[in-house]
Steps between C-alpha positions, in 0.01 A plus 500: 500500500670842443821230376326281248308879391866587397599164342196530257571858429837429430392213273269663309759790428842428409630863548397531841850550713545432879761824624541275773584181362901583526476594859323197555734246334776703710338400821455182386816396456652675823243308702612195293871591527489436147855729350305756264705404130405325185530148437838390367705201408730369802857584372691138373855434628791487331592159346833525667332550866241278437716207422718559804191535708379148387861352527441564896862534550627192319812563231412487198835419390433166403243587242837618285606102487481357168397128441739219498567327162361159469764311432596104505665524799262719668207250372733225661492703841127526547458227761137439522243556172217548759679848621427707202252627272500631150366802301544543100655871409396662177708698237547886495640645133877453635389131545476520899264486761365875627430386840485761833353689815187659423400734803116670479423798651099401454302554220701543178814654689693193400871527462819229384872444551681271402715271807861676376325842550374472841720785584341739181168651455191312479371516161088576444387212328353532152222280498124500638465377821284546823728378762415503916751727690765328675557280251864330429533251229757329328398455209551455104362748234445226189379531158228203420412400182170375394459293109773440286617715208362811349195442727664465776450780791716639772414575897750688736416330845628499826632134646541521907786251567494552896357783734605696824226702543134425387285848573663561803504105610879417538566154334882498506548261832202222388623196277492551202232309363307628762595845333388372140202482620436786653636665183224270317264642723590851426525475157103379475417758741651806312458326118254731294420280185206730412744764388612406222794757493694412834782326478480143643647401812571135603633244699805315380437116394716333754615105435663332820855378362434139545230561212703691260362253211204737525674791413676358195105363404388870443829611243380458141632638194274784362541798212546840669329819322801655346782175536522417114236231507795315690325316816629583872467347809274609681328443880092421491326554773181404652277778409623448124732756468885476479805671468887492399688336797865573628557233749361393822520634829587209799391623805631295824239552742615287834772672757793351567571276669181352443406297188182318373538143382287175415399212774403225348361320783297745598458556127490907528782794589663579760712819627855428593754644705858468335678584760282348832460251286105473630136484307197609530231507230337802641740822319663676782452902495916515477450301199314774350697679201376876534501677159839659539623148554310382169606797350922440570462149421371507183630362178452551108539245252511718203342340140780645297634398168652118555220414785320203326119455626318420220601318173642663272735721744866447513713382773775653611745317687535661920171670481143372731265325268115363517722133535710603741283665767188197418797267572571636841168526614416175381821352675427672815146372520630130464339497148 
C-alpha cells in the first residue's frame, strides 16, 4: 500500500523528486551486471578490414582480372552453348560499363571499388541505401531511363551481377544460379519501394546463352533526353525501364572438365566429363563454377561503333555481330 501511496503522489505532482532514485538504478545494474554507461552506437569497421574479414583468407588477386574480349575466335572456342549465361551491361558517360565490389558495413555504411583498385581505399558510396552488414556484391551502378525525350527521367540504381556474401551468408562456393537466386531473394528482402528517395537495387536480367535471341528482342531504338533528337539503342527491361547498353557480359558457369550438352534420346541435358569421358544428368558438385571461377572466365562483347544489331547499324568487317553470334548458337543447337 505504502508503494502504490507513492506512485499516486508522484502522479499527481510532477515536481516531486526521489533522492534515492540514483542509488537505486546503481544497485540495479550491479545486481544486473549491467556496465553503468549510456547507450551508444557499436563502432563500424573499416572497409579495408571488413572486406578481408569476409574474404576468409582467399586472395583476392583475381578480382584485378579484366574480361576477355569476345572475339570470332574466342566465339569459335566456346564448346557447348548450354555452359554459359548472359547479362546486358549499360553505358557510363565514357561509354563503358561501371561495374564493381560493393562491400556494406550495415545500414547506409555502404562503400565501392572498382576490380583494378582492390589494392586502394574503399570509396563511401554516394547514393541512398540500407544495406545488411556483411554484405559483398559485385555489382553495376547504372543510370535507367524512363520515357523518351524531354520527358524522359533518369534513376541511378544499383544492378547485382553476382554475390559472395549475402548479410553474412557466404554464396561464393554455390552454383551460380543457385547464387542468382539467393541474390533475388535478397534483393526483395532488403527492397524499400515505399521510399521514394532510395536508390533502387536489383537483380541483373540473366538470358542462358543458348537463348541469346531474347536479349537482342529487348534492344530498340529510342530518343535519349539530351542526344539531339537522334535515337539510341537502348536495353528495355521488364519493369519498363531501360538504359544505354555497352555490351554483354558471358558468364561460363560449368568447371572444367565438365560440360553440359543435349541428349536427344532422352530428350533433356546432360553433364559431361571431357576428360573421363562419362555422363551423368545429375550436375556433379566439381562441376560447380564458384564465383571466382565465373568471375575469371568471363567475357565482354562490347557494342561499339561497327557492331551491327539492329538495322540501320554498320558492319564492320572482324568485329562480333547480332549475325554472327545468332549463327553460332543456332549452328550449335542443330538449328
Amino acid at each position: 500500500m505504502l508503494n502504490l501511496a507513492k506512485i499516486r503522489a508522484f502522479a499527481q505532482n510532477a515536481d516531486l523528486y526521489e533522492e534515492r532514485q540514483s542509488d537505486l538504478r546503481k544497485e540495479c545494474l550491479k545486481l544486473w551486471k549491467i556496465p553503468d554507461r549510456a547507450r551508444s552506437a557499436p563502432s563500424k569497421p573499416d572497409p579495408k578490414s571488413k572486406f578481408f574479414e569476409l574474404m576468409k583468407g582467399e586472395s583476392s588477386d583475381y578480382m584485378n582480372f579484366k574480361a576477355e574480349e569476345l572475339t570470332q575466335e574466342k566465339l569459335k572456342a566456346i564448346t557447348s552453348v548450354y555452359d554459359y549465361y548472359c547479362i546486358v551491361l549499360g553505358m557510363e558517360t565514357n561509354s563503358q560499363s561501371h561495374t564493381c565490389f560493393i562491400l556494406s558495413l550495415g545500414r547506409n555504411h555502404i562503400f565501392w571499388k572498382e576490380p583494378t583498385t582492390l589494392g586502394g581505399r574503399w570509396i563511401k558510396l554516394d547514393l541512398k541505401m540500407d544495406l545488411p552488414a556483411n554484405t559483398l556484391l559485385f555489382a553495376e551502378l547504372i543510370q535507367e531511363l524512363n520515357g523518351e525525350g524531354r520527358a524522359q527521367r533518369r534513376f541511378k540504381a544499383v544492378h547485382i551481377l553476382d554475390a559472395i556474401c549475402l548479410g553474412g551468408d557466404d554464396v561464393r562456393a554455390l552454383s551460380f544460379m543457385e547464387r542468382v537466386n539467393y541474390v533475388q531473394k535478397f534483393v526483395k528482402a532488403v527492397s524499400k519501394p515505399s521510399i521514394p528517395n532510395l536508390t533502387p537495387i536489383k537483380t541483373k536480367e540473366i538470358v542462358p546463352l543458348k537463348e541469346v535471341d531474347q536479349v537482342f528482342d529487348h534492344l530498340t531504338m529510342k530518343v535519349v533526353k539530351g542526344s539531339g533528337g537522334i535515337p539510341q539503342l537502348c536495353y528495355s527491361m521488364t519493369d519498363g525501364k531501360h538504359f544505354i547498353p555497352s555490351g554483354l557480359l558471358i558468364i561460363k558457369t560449368v568447371e572444367y572438365p565438365w560440360t553440359i550438352a543435349y541428349s536427344k534420346t532422352n530428350q533433356r541435358t546432360y553433364f559431361f566429363n571431357t576428360k573421363t569421358r562419362t555422363s551423368v544428368f545429375d550436375g556433379p558438385s566439381e562441376a560447380v563454377s564458384s564465383f571466382r571461377s565465373c568471375y575469371i572466365s568471363r567475357i565482354f562483347w562490347s557494342w561499339d561503333s561497327g557492331v551491327k544489331l539492329v538495322d540501320g547499324h554498320t558492319a564492320a568487317s572482324g568485329k562480333v555481330h547480332r549475325h554472327t553470334i545468332t549463327d553460332f548458337v543456332d549452328h550449335a543447337l542443330g538449328r
